[in-house]
Structures are given as C-alpha cells and as structure tokens.
N, C-alpha and C positions, 0 to 999 in steps of 0.2 A: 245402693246402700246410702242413709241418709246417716251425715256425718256424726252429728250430736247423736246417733244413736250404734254407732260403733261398738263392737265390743273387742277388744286389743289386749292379748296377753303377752308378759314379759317374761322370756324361757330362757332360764341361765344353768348353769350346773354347779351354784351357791347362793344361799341367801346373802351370806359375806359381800358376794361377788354384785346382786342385787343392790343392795346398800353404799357398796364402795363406788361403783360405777352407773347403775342405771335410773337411782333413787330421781334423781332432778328430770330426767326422761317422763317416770311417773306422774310426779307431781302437774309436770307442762301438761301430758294429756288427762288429767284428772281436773286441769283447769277447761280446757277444752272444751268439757262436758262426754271425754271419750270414760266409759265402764273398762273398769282395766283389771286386770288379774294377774299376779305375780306368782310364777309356777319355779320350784327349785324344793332341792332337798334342804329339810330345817336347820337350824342351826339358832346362832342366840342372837342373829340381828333381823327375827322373822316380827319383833315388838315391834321394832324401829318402821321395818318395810309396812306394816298394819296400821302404823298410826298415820300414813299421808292419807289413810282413805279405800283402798285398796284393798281389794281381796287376797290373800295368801292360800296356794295350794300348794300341798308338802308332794313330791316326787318321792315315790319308797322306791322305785327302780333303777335310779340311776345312777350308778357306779360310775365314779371319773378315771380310775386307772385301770377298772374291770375288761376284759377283754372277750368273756363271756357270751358267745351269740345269742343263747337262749334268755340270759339277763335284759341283754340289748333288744333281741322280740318285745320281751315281757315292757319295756320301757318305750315302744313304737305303740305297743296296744295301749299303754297307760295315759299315754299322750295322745294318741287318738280319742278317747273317751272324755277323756277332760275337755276337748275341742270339741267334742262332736255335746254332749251334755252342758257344758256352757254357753254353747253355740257360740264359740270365738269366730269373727270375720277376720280377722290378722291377728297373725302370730308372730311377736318380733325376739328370732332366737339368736343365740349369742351360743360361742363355745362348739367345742365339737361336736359333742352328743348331742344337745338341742339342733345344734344344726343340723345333722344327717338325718335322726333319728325322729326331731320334729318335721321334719320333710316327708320323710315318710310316711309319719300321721296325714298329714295334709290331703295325701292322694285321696284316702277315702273321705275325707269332710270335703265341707266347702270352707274352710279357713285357709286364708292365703299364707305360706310361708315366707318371711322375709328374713334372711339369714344374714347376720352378719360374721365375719371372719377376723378372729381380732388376733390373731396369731397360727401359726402351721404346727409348733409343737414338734416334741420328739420324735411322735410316731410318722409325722410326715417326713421329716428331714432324715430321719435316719433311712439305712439300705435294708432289702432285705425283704422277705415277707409280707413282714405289719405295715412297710411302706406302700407294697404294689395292692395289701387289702383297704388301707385309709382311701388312697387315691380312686379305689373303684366305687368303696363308697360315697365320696366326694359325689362322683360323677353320677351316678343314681341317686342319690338324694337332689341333689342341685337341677332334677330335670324336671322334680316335682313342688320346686319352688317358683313363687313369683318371682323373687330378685335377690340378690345376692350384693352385699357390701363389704364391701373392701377398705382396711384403713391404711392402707396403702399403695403407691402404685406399682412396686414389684409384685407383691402377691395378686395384685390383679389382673397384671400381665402373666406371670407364670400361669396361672391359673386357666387366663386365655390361651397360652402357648400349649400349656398339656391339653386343651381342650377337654374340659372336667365341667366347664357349663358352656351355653350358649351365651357371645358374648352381651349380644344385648340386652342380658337380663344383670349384667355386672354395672357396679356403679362403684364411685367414692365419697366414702366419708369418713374422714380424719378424726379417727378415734371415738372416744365415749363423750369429750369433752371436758374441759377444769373450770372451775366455778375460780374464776379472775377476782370477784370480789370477797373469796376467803382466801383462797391461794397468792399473796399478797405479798409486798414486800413489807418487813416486820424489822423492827430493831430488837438484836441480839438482848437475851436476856441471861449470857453469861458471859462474862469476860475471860480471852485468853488472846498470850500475843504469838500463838500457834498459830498456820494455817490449819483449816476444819476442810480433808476430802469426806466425801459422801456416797456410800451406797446404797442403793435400797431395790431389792428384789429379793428371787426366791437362791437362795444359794444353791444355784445349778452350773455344771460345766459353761454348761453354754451358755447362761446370764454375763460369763466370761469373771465369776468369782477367782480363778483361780491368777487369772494374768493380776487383776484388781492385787489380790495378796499377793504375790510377786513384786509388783510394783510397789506396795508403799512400802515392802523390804527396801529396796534399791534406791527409794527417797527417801527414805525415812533415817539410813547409816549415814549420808549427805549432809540431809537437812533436819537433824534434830527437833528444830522446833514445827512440826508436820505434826497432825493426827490424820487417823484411818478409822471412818466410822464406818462399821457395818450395821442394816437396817433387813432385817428379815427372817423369814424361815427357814429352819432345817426341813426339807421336804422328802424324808426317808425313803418315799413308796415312788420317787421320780428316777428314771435309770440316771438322769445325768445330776445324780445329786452328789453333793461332796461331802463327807466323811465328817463330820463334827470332830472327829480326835484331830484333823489338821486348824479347821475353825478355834479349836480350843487350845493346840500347839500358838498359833500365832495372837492368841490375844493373851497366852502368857507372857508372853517373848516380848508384851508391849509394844507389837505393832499395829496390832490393830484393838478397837475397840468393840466387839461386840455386842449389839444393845439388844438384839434379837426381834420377835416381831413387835410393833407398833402400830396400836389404834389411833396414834396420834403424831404422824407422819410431817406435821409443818410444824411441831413446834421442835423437833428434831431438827429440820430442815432451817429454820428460822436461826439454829446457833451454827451453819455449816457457813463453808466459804464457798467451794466447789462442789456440785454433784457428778460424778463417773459412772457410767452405764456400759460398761466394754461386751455387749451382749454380741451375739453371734446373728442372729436373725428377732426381729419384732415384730409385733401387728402395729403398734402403735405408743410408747411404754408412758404408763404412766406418770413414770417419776420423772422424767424427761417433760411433760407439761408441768409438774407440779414446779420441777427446778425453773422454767422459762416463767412463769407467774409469777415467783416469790423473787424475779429477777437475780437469779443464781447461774456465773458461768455454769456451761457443760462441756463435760470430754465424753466423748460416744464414737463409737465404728459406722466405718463406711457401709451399711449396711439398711437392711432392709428395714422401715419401722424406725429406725436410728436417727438414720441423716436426713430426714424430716424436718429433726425439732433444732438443727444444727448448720449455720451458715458458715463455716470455717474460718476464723481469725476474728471474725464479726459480733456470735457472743459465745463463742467455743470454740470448742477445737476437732477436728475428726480425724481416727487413727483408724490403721485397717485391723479386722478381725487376726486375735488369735495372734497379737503381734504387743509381745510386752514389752520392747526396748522403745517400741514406737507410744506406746502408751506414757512410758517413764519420761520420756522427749517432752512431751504434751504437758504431764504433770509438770516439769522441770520448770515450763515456759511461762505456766499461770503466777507458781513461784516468783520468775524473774519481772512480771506485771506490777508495777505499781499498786498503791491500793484504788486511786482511781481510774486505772486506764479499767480493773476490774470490774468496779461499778459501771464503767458505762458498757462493758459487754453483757451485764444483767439487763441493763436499760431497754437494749436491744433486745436480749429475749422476752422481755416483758413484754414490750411492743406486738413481738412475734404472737405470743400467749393469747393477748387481744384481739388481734387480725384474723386470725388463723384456728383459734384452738378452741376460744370461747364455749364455754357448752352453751348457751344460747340459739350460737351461728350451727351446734352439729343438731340439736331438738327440732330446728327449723329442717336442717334437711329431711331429718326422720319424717318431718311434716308432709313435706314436700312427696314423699315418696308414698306416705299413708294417703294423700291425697288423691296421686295416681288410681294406687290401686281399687280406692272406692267411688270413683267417677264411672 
C-alpha cells in the first residue's frame, strides 16, 4: 500500500466521543494526505467532525448498552460493508463494540484492524455471566486484529495474563492525547478565598462519585471555606450509576456544587484549585491530563489508568481505591500546602503533560503503527 494513498477509518461508538477525543487524530492524517472516514452513530457534533474534511458515516446499529446478539450481528455486517464498499486499508477502532465487533468485520475484508482499549468498563470488571461473555469476545475478535493498544500498562498485562490476544500484537500508547497548547495554565476568572476541589466524569460508583461526596462532607464541616465542584453526567442507563436524588440531596445541603455536563471543561477547570478522580479502574482519564496541562494538583487512586498521571507528593497525591478516610487525609494535606508549594506541584504536572501526554507525541505513535502496518 502506497502511503498518500491510504484509506483510514475512525470507528468510535460517538460522534461526541469523535470530536472530544479523536478530532486532532483526524486532522494530522488529513494532513498527511491519508483519505479518512469517521464512522459512529450521529449526534450534534457530526457538523464539527465534517468540517476538518472528512467523511461522516452514521452507524444505525450500534447500541452502547444493548446487549442484543442479533443487533450486534446486524452491526459486524454493517461495518463490514462500510469496509468492504469504502475499501478502508485500516481501521482505527476505539471502545468496545468497535473493537470486538470492527474485528470481526476485518476477517472478511482486507482492512486491517487496529483496536485500541481505552478502558475495561463494567461489563468486564464485574463477576458473572456478562464478564466470562465480554472476555470471550475480547479473545475472538482480538485474533482478527492486527494490533491492539493499550493506554495503559496494567490493562495490557492483564490482558496478556488472561491471554485474550497474542502478546505480540499488543502495544502502548498513553491515551488519546491533550492539546498542551489549549489545555494551558489560565488565570482565574472569578474570585474567591475558598479552596475550589474538582470533579469531572460520568457520576458512576466506580468513577468513585460516592467516596468524592463523602469526603467533601468531612472537609467541608472542618474547613468551611472548601467548595465541591462536580462536572458531569447522570448516566441513568449505566448499572453503576448513582441516583440523582443523593446528587441532588447533597448539593442542597451545600456541599457540593453541581454544574452537570460541560461542553466547556477548562474554563471550569481554569476557576478550580485541585482536581479529584477517586475512580476504581481507568484506560487512561481524561480529566487527569486536562488537570496536568492546566498545571492543576491531582488526588487520584492507586490504580489502573490513575497513577499514571500522578507521582505522589510531586504534583499530587495517590490514595487507595474505595478508601474515603484515606482520600479526606489527601484532601486535608492540599489544604495545609501553601499557596505556593501548590503551584509548583502543578508545574510539575505540566511538565509531565508535555513530556508524556502531548497529543502530538500519541498522533506520532498512531503514525508509527500505520506505518508498520502498510509497509
């Protein structure tokens, strides 16, 4: 295959998800001169994903919470066709279903699959049934892929440890990548002489919402002058979602502030002090690069995906999962920091942000890997 004449589709299970994360991906190989195609079910940022250039194909079969075998057929054949009529040479999927179920497609085209793993999700972590069927599928799909990445390296040792692919078709690369030159350090654009903590994710058990509200109870009777921002979604249809009537109990009660979701995540971020991620397992979290660019301590779990973006004492702090007194400790300690000893543990992750996270340095790898595969 002759490079400049590539044809490389991006298979996610959201245009949202497109937009927030893969958009700068695009762009790089539209520079290239690679033909590129962005495949996901519609939504309202499919204008955004079409104006760098790029073709949009809507996905009508793919259900994210669906569980449906015959749906999930019906979405191996729809993605087969799209490959096989577009004549895509790689296919770079993201997310579960693209990744199983674009594998699948792969066997009968000649498009390469290249999966990446940017999280395990409920259905793998939990016991039971749905875990011993995800993990089978893992393992069939992943034999009909070229490569597999990992944004981290516990998931891609476990992964080798259940032996679910071949190791040498597993690689790493550290997330989706943060654009350092927006994600930036900004001067507050509102004054208060409160500390500002920060969450942002999807209000799930396991995101670790519930230790999060617990804790700024326990700081907040203390230390009065504390706020408790939350950033996110109610994600009703997720098993491990948490109840809006407690979300809405405690931002009566004034302890916490809920802002809900946000298309506009740093200028939130830009009035915080500290960002908190007390999650249970990650691929790689977003908001944890965005806190490290905008040079913002972090508190995060010893964990997968987590302690990545976190050197302990250096520009944060790490507590174990599912452990609230140990979390309140953490928070207690940022508290007792100076205002400068704070700043320069954002300094630090900035630094980190740049060396490390760049979406630049992850587009390259993806390079590196398309490169491989069309040689």
């Amino acid at each position: 295959m002759e490079q400049k004449s590539l044809r490389i589709a991006v298979v996610v299970n959201s245009a949202w998800n497109i937009y927030n994360y893969r958009l700068g991906l695009i762009e790089a190989l539209l520079a290239q001169g690679y033909s590129v195609w962005a495949i996901a079910p519609t939504d309202d940022f499919v204008p955004q994903i079409e104006a760098t250039g790029c073709q949009f194909i809507p996905l009508q079969r793919l259900s994210r919470k669906g569980t449906n075998p015959i749906q999930d057929l019906r979405l191996t054949h729809e993605l087969y066709r799209i490959y096989r009529d577009q004549e895509i040479d790689i296919a770079l999927q993201y997310t579960i279903k693209p990744n199983i179920y674009g594998s699948f497609a792969c066997r009968f085209v000649k498009t390469k699959g290249v999966c990446t793993v940017t999280g395990l999700g409920y259905s793998f972590l939990s016991n039971g049934v749905v875990n011993k069927v995800v993990k089978r599928l893992y393992k069939q799909a992943f034999k009909r892929a070229s490569l597999v990445a990992f944004q981290n390296n516990d998931d891609l040792k476990l992964f080798n440890d259940l032996k679910l692919l071949e190791e040498e078709k597993s690689t790493l690369i550290k997330g989706s990548g943060i654009k350092t030159n927006y994600f930036k350090p900004l001067p507050k654009t509102e004054t208060t002489e409160d500390t500002v903590f920060l969450f942002v994710g999807r209000l799930l058990y396991d995101k670790g919402i519930v230790e999060y509200l617990e804790a700024a109870k326990a700081i907040k009777s203390k230390n009065p002058k504390t706020q408790f921002w939350i950033v996110g979604a109610l994600d009703n249809d997720n098993p491990s979602a948490i109840s809006p009537e407690i979300i809405d109990e405690y931002h009566k009660e004034g302890i916490i502030n809920y802002i809900g979701q946000s298309s506009d995540v740093r200028s939130i971020m830009q009035n915080s002090d500290i960002v908190v991620l007390p999650s249970y397992r990650e691929g790689l979290p977003r908001v944890m690069l965005e806190g490290l660019a905008m040079a913002k301590p972090l508190i995060t779990t010893d964990t997968a995906g987590c302690r990545e973006t976190v050197k302990d004492g250096v520009n944060g702090y790490i507590v174990p999962i599912k452990d609230r007194e140990a979390l309140v400790e953490a928070m207690q300690r940022m508290l007792n920091l100076s205002l400068n000893e704070r700043e320069k543990m954002g300094q630090e992750g900035r630094k980190m942000a740049i060396e490390e996270f760049d979406e630049q340095a992850i587009i390259q790898r993806y390079f590196d890997e398309i490169k491989k595969l069309s040689s």
